[in-house]
PAZAPA-4460 file (N, C-alpha, C; in steps of 0.05 Angstrom, whole numbers, plus 32768, in hexadecimal, padded with zeros to 4 digits):
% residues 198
    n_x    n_y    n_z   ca_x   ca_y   ca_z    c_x    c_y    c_z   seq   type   mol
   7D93   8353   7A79   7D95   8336   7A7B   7D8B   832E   7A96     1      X     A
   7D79   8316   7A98   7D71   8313   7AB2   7D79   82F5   7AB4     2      X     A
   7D78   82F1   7AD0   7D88   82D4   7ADC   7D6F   82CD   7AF1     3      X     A
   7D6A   82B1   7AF4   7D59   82A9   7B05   7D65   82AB   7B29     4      X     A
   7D5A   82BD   7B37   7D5C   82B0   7B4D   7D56   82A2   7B69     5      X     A
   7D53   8292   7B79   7D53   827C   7B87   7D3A   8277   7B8F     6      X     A
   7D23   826C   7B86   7D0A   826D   7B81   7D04   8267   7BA2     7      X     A
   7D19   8253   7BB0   7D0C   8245   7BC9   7D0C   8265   7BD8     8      X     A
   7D1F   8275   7BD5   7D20   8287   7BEA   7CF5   8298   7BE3     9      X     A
   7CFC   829E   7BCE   7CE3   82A4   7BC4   7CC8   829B   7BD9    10      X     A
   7CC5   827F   7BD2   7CB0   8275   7BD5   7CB3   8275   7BF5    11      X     A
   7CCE   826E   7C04   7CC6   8271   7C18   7CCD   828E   7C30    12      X     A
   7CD2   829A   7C26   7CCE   82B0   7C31   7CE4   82B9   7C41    13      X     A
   7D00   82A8   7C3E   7D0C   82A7   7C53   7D23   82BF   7C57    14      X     A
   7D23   82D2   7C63   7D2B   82F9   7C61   7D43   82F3   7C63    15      X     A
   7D55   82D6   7C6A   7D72   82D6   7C6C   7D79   82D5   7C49    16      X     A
   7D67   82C4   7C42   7D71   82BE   7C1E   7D69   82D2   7C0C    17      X     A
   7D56   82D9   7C15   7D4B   82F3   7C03   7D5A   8311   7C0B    18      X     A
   7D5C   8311   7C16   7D82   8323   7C1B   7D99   8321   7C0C    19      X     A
   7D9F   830A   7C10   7DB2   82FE   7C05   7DAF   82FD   7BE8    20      X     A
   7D9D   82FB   7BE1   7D93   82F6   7BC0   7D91   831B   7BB0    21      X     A
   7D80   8322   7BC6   7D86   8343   7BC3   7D9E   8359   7BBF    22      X     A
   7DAD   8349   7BCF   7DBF   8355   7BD6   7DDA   8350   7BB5    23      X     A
   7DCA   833F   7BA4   7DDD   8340   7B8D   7DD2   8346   7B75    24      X     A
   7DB8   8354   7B78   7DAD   8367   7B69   7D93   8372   7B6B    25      X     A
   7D81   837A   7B53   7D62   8384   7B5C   7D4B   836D   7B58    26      X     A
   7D3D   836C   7B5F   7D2C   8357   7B64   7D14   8363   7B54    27      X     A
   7D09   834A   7B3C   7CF3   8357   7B32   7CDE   8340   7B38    28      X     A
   7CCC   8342   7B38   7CBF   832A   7B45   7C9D   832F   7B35    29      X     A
   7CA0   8323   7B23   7C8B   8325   7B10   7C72   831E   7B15    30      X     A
   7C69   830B   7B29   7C53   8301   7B2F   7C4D   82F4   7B46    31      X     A
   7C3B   82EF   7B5A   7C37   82DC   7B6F   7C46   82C6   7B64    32      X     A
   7C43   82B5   7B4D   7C48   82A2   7B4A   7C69   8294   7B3C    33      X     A
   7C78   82B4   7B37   7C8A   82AA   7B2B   7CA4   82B3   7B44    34      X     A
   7CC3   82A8   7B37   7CD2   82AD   7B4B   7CDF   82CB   7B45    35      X     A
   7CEC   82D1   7B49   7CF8   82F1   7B4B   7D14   82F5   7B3F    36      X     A
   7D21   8304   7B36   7D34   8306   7B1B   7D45   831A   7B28    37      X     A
   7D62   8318   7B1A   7D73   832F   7B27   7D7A   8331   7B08    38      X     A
   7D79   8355   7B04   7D88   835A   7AF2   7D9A   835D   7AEF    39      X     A
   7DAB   8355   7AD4   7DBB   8356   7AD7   7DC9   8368   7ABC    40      X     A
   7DDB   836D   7AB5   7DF6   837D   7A9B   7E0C   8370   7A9C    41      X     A
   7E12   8372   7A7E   7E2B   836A   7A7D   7E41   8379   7A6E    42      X     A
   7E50   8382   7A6A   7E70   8390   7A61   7E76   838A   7A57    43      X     A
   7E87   838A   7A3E   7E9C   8385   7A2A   7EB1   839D   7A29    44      X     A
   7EC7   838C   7A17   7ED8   83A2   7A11   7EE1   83AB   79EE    45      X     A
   7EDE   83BB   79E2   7ED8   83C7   79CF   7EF0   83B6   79C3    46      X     A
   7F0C   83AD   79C8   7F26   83A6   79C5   7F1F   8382   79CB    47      X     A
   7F13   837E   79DF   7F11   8359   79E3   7EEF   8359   79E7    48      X     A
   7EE1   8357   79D9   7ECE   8351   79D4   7EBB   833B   79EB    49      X     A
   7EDA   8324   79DE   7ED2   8308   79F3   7ECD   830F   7A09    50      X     A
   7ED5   8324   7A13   7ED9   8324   7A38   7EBF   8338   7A3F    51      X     A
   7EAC   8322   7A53   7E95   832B   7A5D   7E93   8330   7A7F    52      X     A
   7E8A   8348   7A7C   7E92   834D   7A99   7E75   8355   7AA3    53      X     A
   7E6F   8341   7AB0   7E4F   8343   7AC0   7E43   834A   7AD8    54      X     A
   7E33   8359   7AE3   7E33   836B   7AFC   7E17   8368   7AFB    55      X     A
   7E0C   8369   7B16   7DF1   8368   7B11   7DE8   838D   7B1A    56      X     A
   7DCF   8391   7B17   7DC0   83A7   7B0F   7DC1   83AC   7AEA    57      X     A
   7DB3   83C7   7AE6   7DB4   83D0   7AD2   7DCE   83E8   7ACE    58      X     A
   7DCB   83E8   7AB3   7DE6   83F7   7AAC   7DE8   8413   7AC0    59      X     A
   7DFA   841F   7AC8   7DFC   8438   7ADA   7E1A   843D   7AD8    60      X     A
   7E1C   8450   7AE8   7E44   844C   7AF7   7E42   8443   7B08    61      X     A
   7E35   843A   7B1C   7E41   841F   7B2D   7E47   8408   7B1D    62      X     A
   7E33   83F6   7B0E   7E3D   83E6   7B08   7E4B   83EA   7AF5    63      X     A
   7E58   8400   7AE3   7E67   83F7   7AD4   7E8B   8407   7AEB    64      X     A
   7E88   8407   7B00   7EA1   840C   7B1A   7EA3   83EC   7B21    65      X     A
   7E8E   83D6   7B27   7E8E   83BC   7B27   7E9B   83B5   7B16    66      X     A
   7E8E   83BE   7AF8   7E9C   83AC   7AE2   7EB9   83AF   7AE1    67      X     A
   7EC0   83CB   7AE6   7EE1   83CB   7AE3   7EF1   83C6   7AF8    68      X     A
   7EE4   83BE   7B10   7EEF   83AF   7B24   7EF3   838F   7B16    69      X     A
   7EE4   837D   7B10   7EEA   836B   7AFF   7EFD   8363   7AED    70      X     A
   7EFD   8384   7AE2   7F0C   838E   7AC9   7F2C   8384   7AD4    71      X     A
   7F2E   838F   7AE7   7F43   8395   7AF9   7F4E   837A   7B01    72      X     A
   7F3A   8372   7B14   7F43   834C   7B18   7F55   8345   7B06    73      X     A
   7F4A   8344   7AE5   7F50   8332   7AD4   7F6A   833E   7AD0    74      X     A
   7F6D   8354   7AC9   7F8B   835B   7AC9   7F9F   835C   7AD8    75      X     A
   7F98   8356   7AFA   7FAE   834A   7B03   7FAE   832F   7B07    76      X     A
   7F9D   8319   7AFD   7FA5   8302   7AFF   7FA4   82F7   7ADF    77      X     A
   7FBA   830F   7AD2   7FC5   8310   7ABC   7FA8   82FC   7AA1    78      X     A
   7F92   8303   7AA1   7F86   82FB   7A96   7F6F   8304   7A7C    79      X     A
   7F77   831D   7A83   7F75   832D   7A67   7F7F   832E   7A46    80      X     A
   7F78   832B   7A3F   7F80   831E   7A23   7F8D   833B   7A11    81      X     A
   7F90   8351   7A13   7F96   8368   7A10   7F99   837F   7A28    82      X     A
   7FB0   8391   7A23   7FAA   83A0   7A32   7F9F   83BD   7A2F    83      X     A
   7F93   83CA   7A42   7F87   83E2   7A41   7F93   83F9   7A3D    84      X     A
   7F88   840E   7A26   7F96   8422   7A27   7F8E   8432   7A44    85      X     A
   7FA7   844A   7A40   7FA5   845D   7A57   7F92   8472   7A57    86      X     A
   7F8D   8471   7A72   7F7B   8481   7A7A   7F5C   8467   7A6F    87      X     A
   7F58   8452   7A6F   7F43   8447   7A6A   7F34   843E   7A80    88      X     A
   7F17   8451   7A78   7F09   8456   7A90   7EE6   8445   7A8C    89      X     A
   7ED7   8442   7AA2   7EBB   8435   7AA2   7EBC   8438   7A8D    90      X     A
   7EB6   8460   7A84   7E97   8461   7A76   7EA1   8458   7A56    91      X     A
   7EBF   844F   7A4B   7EC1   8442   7A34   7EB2   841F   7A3C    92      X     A
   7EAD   8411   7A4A   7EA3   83F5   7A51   7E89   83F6   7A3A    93      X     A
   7E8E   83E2   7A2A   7E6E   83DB   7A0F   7E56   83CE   7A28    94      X     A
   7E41   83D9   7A2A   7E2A   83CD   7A33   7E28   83B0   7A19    95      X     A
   7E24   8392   7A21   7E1D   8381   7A0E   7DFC   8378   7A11    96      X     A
   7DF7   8388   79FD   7DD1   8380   7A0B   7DC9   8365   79F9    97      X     A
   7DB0   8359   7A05   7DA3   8348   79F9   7D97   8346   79DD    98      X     A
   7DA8   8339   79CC   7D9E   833D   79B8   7D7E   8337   79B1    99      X     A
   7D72   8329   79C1   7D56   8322   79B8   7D43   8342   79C2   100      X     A
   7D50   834E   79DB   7D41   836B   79D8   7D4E   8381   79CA   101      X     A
   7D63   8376   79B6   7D65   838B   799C   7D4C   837C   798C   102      X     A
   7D4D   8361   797F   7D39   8359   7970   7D24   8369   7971   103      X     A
   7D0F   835C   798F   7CFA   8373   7994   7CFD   838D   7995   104      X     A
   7D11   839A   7990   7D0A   83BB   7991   7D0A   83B5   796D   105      X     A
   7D18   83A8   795D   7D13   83AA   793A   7CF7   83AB   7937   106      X     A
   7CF0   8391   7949   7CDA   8390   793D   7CC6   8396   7939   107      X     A
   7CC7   83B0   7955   7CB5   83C7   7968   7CAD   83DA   7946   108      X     A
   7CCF   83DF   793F   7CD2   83F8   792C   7CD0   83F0   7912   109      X     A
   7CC6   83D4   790E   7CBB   83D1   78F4   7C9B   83D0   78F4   110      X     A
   7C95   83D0   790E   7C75   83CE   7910   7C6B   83E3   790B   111      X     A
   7C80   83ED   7919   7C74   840A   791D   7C75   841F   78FB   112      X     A
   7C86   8415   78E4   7C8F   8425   78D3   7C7C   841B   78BB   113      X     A
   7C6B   8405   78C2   7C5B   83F0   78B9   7C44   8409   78C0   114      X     A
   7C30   840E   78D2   7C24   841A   78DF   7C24   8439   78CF   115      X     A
   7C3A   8446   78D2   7C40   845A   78C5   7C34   8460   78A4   116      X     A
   7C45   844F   7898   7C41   844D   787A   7C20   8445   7879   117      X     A
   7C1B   8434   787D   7C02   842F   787A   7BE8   8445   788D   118      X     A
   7BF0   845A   789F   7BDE   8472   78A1   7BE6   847E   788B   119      X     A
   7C01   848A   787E   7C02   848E   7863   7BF7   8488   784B   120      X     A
   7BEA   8477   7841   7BE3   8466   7833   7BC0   846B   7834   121      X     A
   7BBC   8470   7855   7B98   8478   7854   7B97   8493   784D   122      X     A
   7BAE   84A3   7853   7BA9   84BE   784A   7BB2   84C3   7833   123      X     A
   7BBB   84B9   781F   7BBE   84BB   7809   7BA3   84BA   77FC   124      X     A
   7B97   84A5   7802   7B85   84A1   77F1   7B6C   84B6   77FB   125      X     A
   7B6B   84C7   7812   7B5A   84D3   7817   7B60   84F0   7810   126      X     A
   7B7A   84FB   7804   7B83   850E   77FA   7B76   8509   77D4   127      X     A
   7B80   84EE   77C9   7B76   84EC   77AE   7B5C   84F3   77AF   128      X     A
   7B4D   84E6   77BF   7B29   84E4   77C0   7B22   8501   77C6   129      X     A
   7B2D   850D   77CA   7B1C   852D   77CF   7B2A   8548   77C7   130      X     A
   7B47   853A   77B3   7B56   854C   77A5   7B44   855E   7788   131      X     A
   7B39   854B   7782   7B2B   8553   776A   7B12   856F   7772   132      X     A
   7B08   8567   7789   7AE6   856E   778E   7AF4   858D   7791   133      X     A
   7B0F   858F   77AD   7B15   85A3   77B2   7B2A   85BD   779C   134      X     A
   7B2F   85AE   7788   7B37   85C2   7777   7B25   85D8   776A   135      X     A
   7B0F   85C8   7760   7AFD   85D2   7759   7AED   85E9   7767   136      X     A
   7AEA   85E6   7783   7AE4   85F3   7799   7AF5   860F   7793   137      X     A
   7B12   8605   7796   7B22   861D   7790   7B25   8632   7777   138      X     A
   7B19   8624   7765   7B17   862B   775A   7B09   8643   774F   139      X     A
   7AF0   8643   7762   7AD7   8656   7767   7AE1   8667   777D   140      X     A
   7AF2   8664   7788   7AFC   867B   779B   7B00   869A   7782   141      X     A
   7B0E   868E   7774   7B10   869F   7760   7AF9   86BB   775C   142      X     A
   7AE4   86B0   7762   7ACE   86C1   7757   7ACA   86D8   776A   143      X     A
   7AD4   86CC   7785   7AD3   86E3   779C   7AE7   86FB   779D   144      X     A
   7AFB   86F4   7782   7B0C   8713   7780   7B01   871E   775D   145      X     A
   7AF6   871C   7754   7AEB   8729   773B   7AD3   8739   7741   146      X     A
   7AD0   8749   7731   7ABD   8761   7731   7AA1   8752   7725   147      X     A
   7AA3   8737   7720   7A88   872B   7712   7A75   8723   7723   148      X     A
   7A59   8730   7725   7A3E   8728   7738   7A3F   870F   7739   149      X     A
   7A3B   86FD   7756   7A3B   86E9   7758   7A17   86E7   7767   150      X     A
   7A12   86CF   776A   79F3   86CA   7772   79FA   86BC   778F   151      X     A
   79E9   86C1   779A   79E4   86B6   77B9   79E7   869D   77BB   152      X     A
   79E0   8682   77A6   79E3   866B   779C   79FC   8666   779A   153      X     A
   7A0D   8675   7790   7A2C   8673   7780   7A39   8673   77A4   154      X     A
   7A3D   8687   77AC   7A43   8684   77C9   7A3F   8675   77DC   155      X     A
   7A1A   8673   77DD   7A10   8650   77F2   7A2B   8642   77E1   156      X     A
   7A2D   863C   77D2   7A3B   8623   77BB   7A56   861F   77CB   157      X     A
   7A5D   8643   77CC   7A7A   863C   77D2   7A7C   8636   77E9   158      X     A
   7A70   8649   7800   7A71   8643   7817   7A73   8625   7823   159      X     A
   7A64   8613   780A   7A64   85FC   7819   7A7F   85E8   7811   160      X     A
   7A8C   85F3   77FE   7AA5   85EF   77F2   7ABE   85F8   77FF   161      X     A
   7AB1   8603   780F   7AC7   8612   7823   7ACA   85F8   7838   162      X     A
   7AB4   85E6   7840   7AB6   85DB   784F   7ACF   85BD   7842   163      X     A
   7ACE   85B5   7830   7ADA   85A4   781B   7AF2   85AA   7819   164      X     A
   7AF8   85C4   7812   7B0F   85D2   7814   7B1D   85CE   7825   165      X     A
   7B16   85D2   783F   7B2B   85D5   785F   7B30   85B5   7860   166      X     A
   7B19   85A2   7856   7B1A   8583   7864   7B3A   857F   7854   167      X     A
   7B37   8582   7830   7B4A   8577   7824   7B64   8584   7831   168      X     A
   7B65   8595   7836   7B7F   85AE   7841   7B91   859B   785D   169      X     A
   7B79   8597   7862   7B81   858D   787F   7B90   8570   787F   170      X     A
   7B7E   8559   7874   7B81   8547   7867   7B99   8546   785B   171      X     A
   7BA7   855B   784C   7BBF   855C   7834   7BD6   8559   7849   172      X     A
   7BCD   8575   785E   7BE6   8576   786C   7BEE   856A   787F   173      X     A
   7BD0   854C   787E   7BE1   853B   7893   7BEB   8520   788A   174      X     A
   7BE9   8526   786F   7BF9   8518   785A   7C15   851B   7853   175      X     A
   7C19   8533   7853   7C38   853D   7856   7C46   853B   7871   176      X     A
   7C34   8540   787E   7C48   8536   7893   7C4A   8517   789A   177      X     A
   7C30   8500   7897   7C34   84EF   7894   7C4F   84E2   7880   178      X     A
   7C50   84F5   7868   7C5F   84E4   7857   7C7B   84EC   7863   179      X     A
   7C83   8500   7868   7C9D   8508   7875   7CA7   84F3   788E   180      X     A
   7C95   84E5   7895   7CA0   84D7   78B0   7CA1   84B7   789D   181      X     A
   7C8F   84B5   788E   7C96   84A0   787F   7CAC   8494   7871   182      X     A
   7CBF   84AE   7875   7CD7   84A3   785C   7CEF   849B   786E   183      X     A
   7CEE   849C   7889   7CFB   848B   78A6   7CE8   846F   78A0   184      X     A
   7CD1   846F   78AA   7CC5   8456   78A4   7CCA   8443   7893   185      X     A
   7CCD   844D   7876   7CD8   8443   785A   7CF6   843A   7861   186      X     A
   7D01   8444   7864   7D1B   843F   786E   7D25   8429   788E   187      X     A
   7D0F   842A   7898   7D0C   8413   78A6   7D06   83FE   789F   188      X     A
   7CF6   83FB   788F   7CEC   83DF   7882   7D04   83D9   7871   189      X     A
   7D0A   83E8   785A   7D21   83E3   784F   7D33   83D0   7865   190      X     A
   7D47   83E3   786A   7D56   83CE   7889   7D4E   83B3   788B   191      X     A
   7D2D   83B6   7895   7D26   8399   789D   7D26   8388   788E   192      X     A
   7D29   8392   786F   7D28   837B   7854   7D3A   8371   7855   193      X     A
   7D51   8382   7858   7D67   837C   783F   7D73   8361   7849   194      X     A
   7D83   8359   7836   7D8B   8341   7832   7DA3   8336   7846   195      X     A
   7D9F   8327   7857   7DB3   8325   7862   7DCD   8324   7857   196      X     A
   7DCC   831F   783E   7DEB   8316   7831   7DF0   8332   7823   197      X     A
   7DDE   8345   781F   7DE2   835F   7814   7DFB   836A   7822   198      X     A
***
């Protein structure tokens, strides 16, 4: 989660405010032209939900030693809406992230499962298109374990069927593996369908 902060210190350069501004979190400063941001997290509790406990940096054990200093405040100026079991420590504290960068990560992993299926879909059809030519191919392998005279023609033939052979082989098996990663993919999209009221 990021918070705007104090653009004048920004613009004017002034090392008492920009300290000060620093000094209550990390400074990302995106451009000559824009002002500079402190990150920030926020806490929940698995038991009171409502109660947000905000620290600036990103998630770590310091800030979540901040957060339960907070934590702490509230419970002695009796303001906690529940109380804590024993022994309840940081690393139980819920990180509450932004829901709009869960959105974008959905929507990362539907692009991406979109992308998937559809390289599936080119190799399908390039496994059909050269399934036929290469059976046949294999077919004439046959002739190289029989005792029956073959002609120098019959061999050029195969040899070059050998080449047809490896393409489809190759082709197949990166169809199976394509399709194996596809059925996460499938199952992603699914998710993304279903009905909200489902």
């Amino acid at each position: 989660m990021f918070i705007d902060c104090v653009q004048e210190a920004y613009w004017r350069r002034d090392l008492l405010s920009v300290l000060l501004a620093a000094s209550l979190g990390e400074f990302y400063i995106k451009g000559k032209t824009s002002s500079p941001c402190i990150y920030m997290v926020q806490y929940s509790l698995a038991q009171s939900p409502e109660v947000l406990l905000t620290v600036p940096g990103k998630d770590s054990a310091k800030a979540r030693e901040k957060a339960m200093d907070q934590l702490m405040e509230l419970m002695d100026a009796g303001q906690l809406p529940t109380d804590l079991a024993d022994g309840f420590s940081a690393k139980q504290l819920i990180e509450v992230k932004d829901l709009e960068t869960d959105t974008a990560n959905d929507e990362d992993a539907v692009t991406q499962a979109v992308q998937v299926l559809s390289n599936l879909a080119t190799l399908k059809l390039k496994v059909q298109d050269s399934r036929a030519e290469a059976l046949k191919v294999r077919a004439q392998v046959d002739i190289l374990f029989s005792d029956k005279a073959v002609s120098e023609e019959e061999i050029a033939s195969l040899k070059d069927g050998f080449k047809v052979l490896k393409s489809f082989a190759q082709v197949n098996l990166r169809y199976q593996e394509a399709r194996a990663k596809a059925e996460q993919a499938r199952a992603v999209l699914d998710e993304a369908l279903k009905s909200p009221e489902a």
